[in-house]
Backbone bond lengths (Angstrom), bond angles and torsions (degrees), N, CA, C in turn:
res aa  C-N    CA-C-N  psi(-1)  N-CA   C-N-CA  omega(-1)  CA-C   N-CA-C  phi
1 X - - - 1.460 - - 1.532 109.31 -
2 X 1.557 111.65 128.73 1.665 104.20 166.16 0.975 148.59 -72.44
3 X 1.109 123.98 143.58 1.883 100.53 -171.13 1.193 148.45 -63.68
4 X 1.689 92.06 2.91 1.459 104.58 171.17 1.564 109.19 -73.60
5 X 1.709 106.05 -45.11 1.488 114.73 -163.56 1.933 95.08 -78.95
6 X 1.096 123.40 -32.35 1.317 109.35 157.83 1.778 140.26 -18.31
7 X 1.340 68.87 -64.24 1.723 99.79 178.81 1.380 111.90 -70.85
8 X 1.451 115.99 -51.71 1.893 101.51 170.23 1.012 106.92 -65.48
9 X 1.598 148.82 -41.16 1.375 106.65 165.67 1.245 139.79 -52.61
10 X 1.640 107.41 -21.94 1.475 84.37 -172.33 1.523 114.63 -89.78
11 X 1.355 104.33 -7.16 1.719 119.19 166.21 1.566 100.69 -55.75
12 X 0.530 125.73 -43.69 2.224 146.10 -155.80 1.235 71.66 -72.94
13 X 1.461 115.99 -92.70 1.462 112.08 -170.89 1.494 139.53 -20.96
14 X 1.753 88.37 -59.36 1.774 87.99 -174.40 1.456 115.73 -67.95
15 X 1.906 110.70 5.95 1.506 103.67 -175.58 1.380 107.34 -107.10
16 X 1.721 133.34 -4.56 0.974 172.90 99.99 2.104 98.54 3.97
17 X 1.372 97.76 -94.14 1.290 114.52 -165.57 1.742 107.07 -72.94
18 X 1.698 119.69 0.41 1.370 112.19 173.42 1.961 106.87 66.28
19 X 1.313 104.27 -19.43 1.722 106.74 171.26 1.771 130.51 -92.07
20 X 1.069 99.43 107.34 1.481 106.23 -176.16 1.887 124.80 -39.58
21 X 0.859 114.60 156.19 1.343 118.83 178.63 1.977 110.01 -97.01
22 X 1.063 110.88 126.36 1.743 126.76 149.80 1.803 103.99 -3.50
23 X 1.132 109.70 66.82 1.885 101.95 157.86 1.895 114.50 -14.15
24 X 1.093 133.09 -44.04 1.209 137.38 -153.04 1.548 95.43 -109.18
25 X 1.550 125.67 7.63 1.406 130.99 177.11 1.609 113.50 -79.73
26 X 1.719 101.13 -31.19 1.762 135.19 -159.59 1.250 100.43 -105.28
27 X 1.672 131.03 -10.11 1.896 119.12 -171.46 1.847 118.70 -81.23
28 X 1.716 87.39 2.05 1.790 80.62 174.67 1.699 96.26 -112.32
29 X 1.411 115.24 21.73 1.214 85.88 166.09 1.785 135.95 -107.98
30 X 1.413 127.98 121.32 1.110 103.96 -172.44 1.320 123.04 -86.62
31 X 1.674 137.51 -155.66 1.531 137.10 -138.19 1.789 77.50 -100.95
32 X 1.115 122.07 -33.67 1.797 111.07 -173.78 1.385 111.41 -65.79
33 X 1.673 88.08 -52.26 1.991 94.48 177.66 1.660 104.65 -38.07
34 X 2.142 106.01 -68.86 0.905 95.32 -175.28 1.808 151.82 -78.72
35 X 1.261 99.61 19.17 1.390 115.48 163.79 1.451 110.28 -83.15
36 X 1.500 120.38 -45.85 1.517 124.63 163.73 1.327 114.74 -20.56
37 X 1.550 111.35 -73.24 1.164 124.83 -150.48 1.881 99.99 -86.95
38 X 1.518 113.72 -32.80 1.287 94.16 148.11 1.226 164.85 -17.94
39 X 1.800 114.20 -63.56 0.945 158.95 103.50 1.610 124.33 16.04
40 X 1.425 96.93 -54.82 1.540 120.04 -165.49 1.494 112.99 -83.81
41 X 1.208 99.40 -42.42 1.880 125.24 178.73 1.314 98.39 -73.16
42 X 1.612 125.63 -53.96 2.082 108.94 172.50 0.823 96.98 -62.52
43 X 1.396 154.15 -11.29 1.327 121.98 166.94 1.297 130.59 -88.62
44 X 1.200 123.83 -22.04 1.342 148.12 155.11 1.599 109.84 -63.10
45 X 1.561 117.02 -17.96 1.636 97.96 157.47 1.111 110.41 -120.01
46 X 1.215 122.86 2.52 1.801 109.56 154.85 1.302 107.18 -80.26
47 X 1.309 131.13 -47.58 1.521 108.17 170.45 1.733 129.24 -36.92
48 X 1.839 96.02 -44.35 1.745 86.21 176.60 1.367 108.96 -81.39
49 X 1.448 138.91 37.00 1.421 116.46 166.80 1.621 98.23 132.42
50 X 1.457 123.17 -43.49 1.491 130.81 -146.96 1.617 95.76 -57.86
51 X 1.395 108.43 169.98 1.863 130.79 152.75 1.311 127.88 -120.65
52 X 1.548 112.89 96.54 1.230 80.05 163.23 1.467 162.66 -25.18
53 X 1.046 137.78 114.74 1.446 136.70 -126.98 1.997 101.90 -119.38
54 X 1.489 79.25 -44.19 1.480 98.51 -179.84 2.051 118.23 153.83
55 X 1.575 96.22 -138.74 1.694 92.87 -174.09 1.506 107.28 -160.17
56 X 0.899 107.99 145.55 1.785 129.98 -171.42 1.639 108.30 -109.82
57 X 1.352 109.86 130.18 1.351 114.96 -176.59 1.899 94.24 -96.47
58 X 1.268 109.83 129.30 1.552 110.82 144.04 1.514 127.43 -126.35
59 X 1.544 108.94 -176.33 1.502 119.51 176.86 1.948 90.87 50.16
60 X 1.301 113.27 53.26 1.491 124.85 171.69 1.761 107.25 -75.05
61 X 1.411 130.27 -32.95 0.589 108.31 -179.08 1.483 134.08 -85.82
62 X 1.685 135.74 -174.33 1.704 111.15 -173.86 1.862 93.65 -76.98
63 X 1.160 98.17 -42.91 1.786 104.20 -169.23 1.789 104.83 -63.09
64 X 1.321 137.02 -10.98 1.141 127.93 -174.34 2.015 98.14 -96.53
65 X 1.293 102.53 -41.64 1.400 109.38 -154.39 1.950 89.17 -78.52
66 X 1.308 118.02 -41.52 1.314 111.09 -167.24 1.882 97.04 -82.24
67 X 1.284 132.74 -0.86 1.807 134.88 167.35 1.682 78.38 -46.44
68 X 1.301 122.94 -52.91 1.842 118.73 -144.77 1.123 107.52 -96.01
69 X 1.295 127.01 12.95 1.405 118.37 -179.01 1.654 107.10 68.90
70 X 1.123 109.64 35.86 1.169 110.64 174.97 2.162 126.26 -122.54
71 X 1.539 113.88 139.57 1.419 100.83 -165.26 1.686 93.41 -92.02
72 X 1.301 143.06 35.08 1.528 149.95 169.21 0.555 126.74 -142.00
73 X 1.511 130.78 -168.98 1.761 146.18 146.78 1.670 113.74 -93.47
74 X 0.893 134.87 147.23 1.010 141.52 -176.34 1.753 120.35 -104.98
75 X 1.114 120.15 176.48 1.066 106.85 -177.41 2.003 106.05 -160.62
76 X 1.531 93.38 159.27 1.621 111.23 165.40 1.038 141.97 -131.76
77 X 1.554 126.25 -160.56 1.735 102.78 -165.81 1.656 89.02 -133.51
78 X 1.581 115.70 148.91 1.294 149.85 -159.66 1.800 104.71 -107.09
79 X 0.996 124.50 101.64 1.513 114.34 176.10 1.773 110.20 -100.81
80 X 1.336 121.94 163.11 1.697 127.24 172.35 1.734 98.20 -43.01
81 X 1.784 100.04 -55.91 1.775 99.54 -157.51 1.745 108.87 -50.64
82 X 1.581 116.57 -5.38 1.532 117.25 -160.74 1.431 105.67 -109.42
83 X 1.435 131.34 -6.23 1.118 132.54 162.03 1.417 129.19 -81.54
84 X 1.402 109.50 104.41 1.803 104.10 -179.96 1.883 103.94 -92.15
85 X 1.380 93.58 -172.81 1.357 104.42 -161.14 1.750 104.14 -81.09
86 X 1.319 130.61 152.13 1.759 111.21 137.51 1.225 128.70 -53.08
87 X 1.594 127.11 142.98 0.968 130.28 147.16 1.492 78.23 103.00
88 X 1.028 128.57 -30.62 1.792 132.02 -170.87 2.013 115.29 -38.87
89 X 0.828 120.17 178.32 1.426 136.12 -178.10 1.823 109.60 -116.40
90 X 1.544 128.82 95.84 1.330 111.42 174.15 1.358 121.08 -110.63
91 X 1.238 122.25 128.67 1.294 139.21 -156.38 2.366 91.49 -74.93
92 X 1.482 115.77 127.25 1.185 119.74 -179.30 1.320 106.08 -69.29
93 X 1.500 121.36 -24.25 1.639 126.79 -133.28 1.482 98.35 -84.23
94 X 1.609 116.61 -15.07 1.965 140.69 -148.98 1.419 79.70 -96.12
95 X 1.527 148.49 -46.57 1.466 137.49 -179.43 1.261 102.60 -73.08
96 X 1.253 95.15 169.67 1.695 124.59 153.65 1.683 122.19 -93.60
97 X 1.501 111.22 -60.50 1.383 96.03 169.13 1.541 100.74 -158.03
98 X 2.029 110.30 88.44 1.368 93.66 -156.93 1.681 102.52 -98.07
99 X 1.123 108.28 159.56 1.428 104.46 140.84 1.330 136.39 -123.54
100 X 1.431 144.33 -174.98 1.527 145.19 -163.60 1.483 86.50 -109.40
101 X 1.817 90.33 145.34 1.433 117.70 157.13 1.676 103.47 -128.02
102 X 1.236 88.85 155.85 2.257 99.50 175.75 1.215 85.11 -99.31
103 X 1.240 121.37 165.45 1.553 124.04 161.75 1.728 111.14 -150.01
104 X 1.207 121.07 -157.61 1.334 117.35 169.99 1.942 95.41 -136.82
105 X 0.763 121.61 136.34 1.516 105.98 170.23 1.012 109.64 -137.39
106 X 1.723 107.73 144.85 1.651 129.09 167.25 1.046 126.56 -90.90
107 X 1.567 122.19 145.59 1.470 106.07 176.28 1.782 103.21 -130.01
108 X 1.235 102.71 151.31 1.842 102.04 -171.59 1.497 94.24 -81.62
109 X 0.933 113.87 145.73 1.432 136.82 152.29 1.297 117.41 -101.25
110 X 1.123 148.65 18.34 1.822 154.88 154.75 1.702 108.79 -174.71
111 X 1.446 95.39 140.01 1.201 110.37 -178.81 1.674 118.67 -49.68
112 X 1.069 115.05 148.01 1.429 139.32 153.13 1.479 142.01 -89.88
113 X 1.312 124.73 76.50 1.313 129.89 -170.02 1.360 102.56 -56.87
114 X 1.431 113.33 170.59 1.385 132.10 158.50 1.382 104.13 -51.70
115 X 1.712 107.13 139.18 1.663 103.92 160.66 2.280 96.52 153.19
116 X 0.584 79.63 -162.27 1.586 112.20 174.48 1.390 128.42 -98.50
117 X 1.331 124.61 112.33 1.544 119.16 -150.66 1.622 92.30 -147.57
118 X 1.358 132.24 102.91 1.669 126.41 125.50 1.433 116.97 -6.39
119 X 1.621 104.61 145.22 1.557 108.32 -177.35 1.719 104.01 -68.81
120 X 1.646 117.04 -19.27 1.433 102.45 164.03 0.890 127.96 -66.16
121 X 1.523 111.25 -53.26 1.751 120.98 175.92 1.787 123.82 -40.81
122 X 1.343 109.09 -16.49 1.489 124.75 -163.16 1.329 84.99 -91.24
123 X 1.550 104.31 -72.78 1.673 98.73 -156.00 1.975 108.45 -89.72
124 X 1.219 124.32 21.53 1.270 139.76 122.00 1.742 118.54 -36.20
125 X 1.351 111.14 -29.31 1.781 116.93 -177.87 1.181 89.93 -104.75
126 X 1.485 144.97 27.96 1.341 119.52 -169.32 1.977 94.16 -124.23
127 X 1.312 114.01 113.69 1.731 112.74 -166.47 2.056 95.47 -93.41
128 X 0.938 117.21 -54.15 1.830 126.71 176.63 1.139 106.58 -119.26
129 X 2.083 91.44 161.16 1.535 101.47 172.15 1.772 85.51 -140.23
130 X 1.036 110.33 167.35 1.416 141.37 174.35 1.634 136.04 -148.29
131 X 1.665 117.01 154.12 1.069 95.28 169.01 1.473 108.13 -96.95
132 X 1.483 100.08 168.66 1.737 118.89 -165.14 1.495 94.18 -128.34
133 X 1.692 86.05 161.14 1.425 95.25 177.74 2.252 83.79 -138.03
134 X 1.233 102.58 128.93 1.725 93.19 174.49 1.912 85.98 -127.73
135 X 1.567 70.24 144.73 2.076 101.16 170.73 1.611 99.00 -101.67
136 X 1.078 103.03 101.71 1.433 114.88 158.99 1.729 112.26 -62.22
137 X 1.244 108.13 161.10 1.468 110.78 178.11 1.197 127.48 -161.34
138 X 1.783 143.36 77.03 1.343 129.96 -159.92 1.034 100.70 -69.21
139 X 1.370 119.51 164.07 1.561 139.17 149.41 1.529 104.99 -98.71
140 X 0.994 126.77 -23.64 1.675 136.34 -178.85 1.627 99.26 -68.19
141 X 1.063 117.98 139.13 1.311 125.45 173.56 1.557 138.47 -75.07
142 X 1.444 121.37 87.67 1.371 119.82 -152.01 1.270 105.65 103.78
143 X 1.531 141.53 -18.51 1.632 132.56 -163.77 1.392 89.87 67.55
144 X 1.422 128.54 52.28 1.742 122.12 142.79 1.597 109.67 -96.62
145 X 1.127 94.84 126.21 2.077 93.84 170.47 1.447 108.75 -172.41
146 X 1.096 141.73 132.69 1.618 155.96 114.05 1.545 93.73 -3.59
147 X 1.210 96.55 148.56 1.833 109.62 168.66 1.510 112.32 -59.85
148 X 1.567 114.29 -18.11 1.669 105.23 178.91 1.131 98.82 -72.23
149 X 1.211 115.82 -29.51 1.969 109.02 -139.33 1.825 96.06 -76.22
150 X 1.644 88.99 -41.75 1.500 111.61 179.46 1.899 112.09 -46.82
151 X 1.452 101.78 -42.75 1.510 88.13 -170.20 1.261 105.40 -90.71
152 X 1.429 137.09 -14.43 1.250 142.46 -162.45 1.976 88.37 -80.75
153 X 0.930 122.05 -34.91 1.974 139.54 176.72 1.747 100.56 -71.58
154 X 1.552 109.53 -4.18 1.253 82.16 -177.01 1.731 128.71 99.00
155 X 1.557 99.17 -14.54 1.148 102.65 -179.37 1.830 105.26 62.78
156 X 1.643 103.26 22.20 1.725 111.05 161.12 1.638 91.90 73.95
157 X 0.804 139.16 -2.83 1.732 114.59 -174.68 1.257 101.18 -82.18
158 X 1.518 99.95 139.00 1.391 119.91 146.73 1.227 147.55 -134.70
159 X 1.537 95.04 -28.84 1.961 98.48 157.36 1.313 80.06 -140.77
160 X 1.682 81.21 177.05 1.552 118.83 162.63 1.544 108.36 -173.37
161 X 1.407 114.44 165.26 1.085 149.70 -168.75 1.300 133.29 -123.50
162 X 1.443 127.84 119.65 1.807 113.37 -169.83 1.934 105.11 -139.82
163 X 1.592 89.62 121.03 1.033 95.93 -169.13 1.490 103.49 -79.04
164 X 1.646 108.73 -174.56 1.771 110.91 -161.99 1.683 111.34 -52.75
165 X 1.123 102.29 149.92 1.873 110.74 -150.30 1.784 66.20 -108.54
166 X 1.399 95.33 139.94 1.435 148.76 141.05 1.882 144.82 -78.79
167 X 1.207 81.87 103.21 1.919 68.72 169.72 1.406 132.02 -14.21
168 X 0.916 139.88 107.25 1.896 138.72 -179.76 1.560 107.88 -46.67
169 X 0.918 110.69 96.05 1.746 98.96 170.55 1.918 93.29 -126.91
170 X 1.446 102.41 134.13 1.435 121.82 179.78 1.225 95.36 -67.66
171 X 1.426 124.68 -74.16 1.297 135.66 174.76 1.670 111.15 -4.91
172 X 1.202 105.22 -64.06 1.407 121.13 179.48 1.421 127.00 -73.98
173 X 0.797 109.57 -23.55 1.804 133.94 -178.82 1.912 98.46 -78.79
174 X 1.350 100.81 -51.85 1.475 86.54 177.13 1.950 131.99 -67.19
175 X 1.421 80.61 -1.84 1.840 80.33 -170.69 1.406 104.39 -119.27
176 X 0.974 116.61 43.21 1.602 108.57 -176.55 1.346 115.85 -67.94
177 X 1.388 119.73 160.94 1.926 126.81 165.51 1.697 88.00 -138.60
178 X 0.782 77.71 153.50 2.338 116.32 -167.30 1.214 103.27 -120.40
179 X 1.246 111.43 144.83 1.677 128.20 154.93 1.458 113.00 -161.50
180 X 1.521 113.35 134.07 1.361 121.89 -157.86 1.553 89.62 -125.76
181 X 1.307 118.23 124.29 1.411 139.95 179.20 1.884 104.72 -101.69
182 X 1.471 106.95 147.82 1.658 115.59 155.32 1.220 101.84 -154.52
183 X 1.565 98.84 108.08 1.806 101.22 170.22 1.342 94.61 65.54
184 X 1.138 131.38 50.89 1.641 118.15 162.69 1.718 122.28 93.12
185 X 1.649 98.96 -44.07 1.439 121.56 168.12 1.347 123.20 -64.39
186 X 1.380 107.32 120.23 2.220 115.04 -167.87 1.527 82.13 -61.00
187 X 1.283 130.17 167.61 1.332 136.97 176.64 1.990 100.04 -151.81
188 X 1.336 87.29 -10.12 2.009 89.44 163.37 1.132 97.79 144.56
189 X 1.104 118.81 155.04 1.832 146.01 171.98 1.342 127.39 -178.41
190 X 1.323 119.48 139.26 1.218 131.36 -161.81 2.139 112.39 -148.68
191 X 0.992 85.05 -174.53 1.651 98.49 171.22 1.486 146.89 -132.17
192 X 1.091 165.21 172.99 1.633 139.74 -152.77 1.616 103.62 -78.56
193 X 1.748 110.76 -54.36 1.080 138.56 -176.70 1.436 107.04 55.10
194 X 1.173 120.01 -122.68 2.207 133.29 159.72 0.719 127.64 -91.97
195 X 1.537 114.02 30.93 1.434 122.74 -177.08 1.672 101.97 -74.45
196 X 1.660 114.02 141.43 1.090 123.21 152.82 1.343 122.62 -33.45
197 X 1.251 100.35 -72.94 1.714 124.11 -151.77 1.266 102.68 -88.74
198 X 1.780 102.82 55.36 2.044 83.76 175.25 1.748 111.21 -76.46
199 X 1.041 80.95 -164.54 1.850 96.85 178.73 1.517 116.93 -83.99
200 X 1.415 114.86 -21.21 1.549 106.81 174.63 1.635 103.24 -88.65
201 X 1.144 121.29 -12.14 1.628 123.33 -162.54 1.038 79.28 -88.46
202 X 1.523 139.85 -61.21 1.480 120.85 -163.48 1.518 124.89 -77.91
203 X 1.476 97.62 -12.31 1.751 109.55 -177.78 1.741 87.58 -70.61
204 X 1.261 131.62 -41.17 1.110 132.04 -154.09 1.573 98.90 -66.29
205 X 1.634 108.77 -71.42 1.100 125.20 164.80 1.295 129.73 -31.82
206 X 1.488 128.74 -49.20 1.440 114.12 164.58 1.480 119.55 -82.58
207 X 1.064 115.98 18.05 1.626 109.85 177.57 1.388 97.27 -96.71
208 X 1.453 120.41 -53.60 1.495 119.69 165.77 1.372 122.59 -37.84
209 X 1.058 116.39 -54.65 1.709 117.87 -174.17 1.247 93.38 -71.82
210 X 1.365 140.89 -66.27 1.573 119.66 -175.51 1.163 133.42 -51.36
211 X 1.426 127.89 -14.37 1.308 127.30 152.45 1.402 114.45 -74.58
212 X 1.160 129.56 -55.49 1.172 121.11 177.15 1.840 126.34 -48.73
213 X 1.331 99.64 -27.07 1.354 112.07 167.24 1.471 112.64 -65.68
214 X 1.540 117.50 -20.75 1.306 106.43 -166.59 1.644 121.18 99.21
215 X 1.329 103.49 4.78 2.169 107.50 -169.65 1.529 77.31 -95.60
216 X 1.518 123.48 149.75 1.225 152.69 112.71 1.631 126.92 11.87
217 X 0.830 162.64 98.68 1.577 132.25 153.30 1.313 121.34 -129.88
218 X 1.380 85.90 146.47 1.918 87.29 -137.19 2.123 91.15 -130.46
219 X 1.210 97.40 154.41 1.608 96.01 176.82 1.642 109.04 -61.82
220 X 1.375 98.38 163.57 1.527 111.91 -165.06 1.613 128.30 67.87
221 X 1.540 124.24 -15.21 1.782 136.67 146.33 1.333 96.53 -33.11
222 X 1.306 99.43 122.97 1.793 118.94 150.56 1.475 108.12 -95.27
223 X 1.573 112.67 143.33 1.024 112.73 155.00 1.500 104.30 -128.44
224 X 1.803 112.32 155.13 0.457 118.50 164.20 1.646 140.41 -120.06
225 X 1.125 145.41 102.38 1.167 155.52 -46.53 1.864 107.67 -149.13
226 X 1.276 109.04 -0.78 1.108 112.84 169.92 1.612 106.10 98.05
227 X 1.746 108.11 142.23 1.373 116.91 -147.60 1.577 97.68 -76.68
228 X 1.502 136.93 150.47 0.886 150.41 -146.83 1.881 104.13 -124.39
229 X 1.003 125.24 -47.04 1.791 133.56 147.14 1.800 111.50 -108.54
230 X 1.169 92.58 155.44 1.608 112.49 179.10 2.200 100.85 -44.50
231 X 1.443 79.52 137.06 2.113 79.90 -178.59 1.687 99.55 -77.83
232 X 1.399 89.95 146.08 1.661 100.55 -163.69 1.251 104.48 -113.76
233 X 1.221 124.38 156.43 1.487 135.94 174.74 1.818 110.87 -64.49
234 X 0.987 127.85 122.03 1.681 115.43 -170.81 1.734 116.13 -115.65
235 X 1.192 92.00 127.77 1.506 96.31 -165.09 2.009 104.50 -101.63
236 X 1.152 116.92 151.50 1.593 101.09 167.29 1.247 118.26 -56.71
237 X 1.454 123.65 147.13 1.298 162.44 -145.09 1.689 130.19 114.50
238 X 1.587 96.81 -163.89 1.136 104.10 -179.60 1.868 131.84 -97.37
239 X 1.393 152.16 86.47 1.152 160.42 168.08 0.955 131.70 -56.54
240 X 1.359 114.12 107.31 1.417 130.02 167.62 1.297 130.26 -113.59
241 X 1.800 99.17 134.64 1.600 117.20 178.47 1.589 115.25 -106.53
242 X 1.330 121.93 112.64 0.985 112.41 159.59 1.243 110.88 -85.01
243 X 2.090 126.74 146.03 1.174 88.73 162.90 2.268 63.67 -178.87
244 X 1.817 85.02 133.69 2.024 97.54 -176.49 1.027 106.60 55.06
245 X 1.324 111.63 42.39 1.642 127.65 151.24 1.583 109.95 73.88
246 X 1.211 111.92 22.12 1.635 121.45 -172.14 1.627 89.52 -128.35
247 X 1.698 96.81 175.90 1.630 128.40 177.30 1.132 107.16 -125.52
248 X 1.499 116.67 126.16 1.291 121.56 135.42 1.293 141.90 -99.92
249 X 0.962 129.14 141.29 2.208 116.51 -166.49 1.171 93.37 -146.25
250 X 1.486 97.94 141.92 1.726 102.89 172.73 1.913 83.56 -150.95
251 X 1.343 96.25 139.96 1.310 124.36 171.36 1.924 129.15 -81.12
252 X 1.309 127.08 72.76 1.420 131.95 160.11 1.704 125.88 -25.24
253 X 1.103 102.73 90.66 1.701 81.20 172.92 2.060 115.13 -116.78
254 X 0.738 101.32 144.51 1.519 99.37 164.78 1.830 125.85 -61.72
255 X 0.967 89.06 157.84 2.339 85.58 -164.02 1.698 92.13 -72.16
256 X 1.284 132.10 -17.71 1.773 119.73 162.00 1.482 99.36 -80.09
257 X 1.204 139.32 -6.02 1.511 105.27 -175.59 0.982 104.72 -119.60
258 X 1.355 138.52 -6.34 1.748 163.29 -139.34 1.566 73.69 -78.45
C-alpha cells in the first residue's frame, strides 16, 4: 500500500474513531502533496455514495495564509453527507475537536465552464447568498499542521449549515454586520468595514483557483466564503447567527444529552 493511500485511511479512520492523528504524522506533507490527497478522499466519497455539495475557502486572511508560508487561501470540498438542517439538533460526540465558523455563503445558479472570467463574469454565476454556520474539524492532533497536513484534512470541513438563501446582491454582500449569540450571550460581532478578506474577494478567488485546478462548477455549489470571526471552541447549547436581516440557530448537544 502507498503512502498516500495509507494515510487516507488513517484520516478515514480518525473521522470514524472520533481520535485524532499524531501532528508530526502530516510535517512532510507539502500544499501539492496536500491537494493530492485532497482530491483523492472526494473521490473516495463520491465513490461511496457522496455529492458534491460544494467548497469552503480557508486561511482567507493575508496574515493567516502567509503563518504557512503561503502566497493564498486555500481551499476544500463540501459534500450532501456534511450539510445539517437549520434549527436542527447536532450531536458534539460525531467530531473530534470542532469548532464554529459564521460565514456568508453563495450559491451558483448556472454553470461555469473552463476559461477566464472578470470579477463580474464570476459573480454573474452567483443566483443566492446566505448565512452559514461551518463545523470545522481537525484530524491533526491539537489543530497542529503545515498547510499540507491541513489540505490533506480537508482543509478541516465537516459540516455546515445555510440559513434561508437570499437573492445575490453584491451591493449587499459588501456591507455586512454579524452577531453571534450562545444561549442569549453575544459571543462576537462585527462588520465588513476594510477588511481584506471580504466574501466577494474570496468568492472571486476560489472560483478562479477551482477552475484552474480542473474541479467542475456546476449550478446549485455552495460556497462558502471564509470565516467572518475567529473559529471558536463549541460547547452544547444553543447558537445564534444573525446575519441579512435573518437567523440562523443550530442546537449543540453533548452524546449524554443528544
Amino acid at each position: 500500500m502507498s503512502v498516500a493511500r495509507l494515510l487516507l485511511n488513517r484520516l478515514l479512520q480518525a473521522s470514524a474513531s472520533a481520535v485524532p492523528l499524531p501532528a508530526q504524522d502530516g510535517e512532510q506533507l507539502d500544499v501539492v502533496q496536500g491537494y493530492c490527497l485532497l482530491c483523492q478522499a472526494l473521490e473516495q466519497r463520491r465513490k461511496g455514495g457522496e455529492t458534491l455539495a460544494g467548497w469552503k475557502v480557508a486561511f482567507a486572511s493575508r496574515a493567516a495564509y502567509e503563518r504557512f508560508g503561503l502566497g493564498e487561501p486555500v481551499y476544500g470540498a463540501l459534500t450532501d453527507v456534511m450539510q445539517v438542517a437549520a434549527a436542527s439538533r447536532v450531536d458534539l460526540a460525531r467530531f473530534i475537536q470542532p469548532k464554529l465558523e459564521i460565514e456568508l455563503a453563495f450559491v451558483l445558479d448556472r454553470d461555469l465552464p473552463a476559461g477566464d472570467y472578470s470579477d463580474e463574469q464570476l459573480l454573474a454565476a452567483v443566483g443566492y447568498m446566505a448565512p452559514a454556520f461551518e463545523v470545522a474539524d481537525c484530524r491533526w492532533q491539537g489543530w497542529r499542521f503545515g498547510a499540507g497536513a491541513f489540505l490533506a484534512d480537508n482543509a478541516a470541513a465537516a459540516a455546515f449549515c445555510l440559513g434561508p438563501r437570499q437573492p445575490f446582491d453584491a451591493a449587499r454582500a459588501a456591507r455586512l454586520e454579524y452577531s453571534l449569540y450562545s444561549d442569549g450571550a453575544l459571543l462576537g460581532k462585527g462588520c465588513l468595514g476594510q477588511r481584506e478578506d471580504t466574501p466577494l474577494r474570496n468568492l472571486c478567488w476560489v472560483l478562479r483557483r477551482l477552475l484552474d485546478d480542473g474541479h467542475a462548477l456546476d449550478s446549485g455549489q455552495v460556497i462558502l466564503s471564509g470565516a467572518l470571526l475567529p473559529p471558536m471552541d463549541i460547547g452544547p447549547g444553543l447558537y445564534r447567527l444573525d446575519l441579512l436581516g435573518t437567523e440562523l440557530a443550530l442546537t449543540f448537544t453533548s452524546g449524554a444529552s443528544a
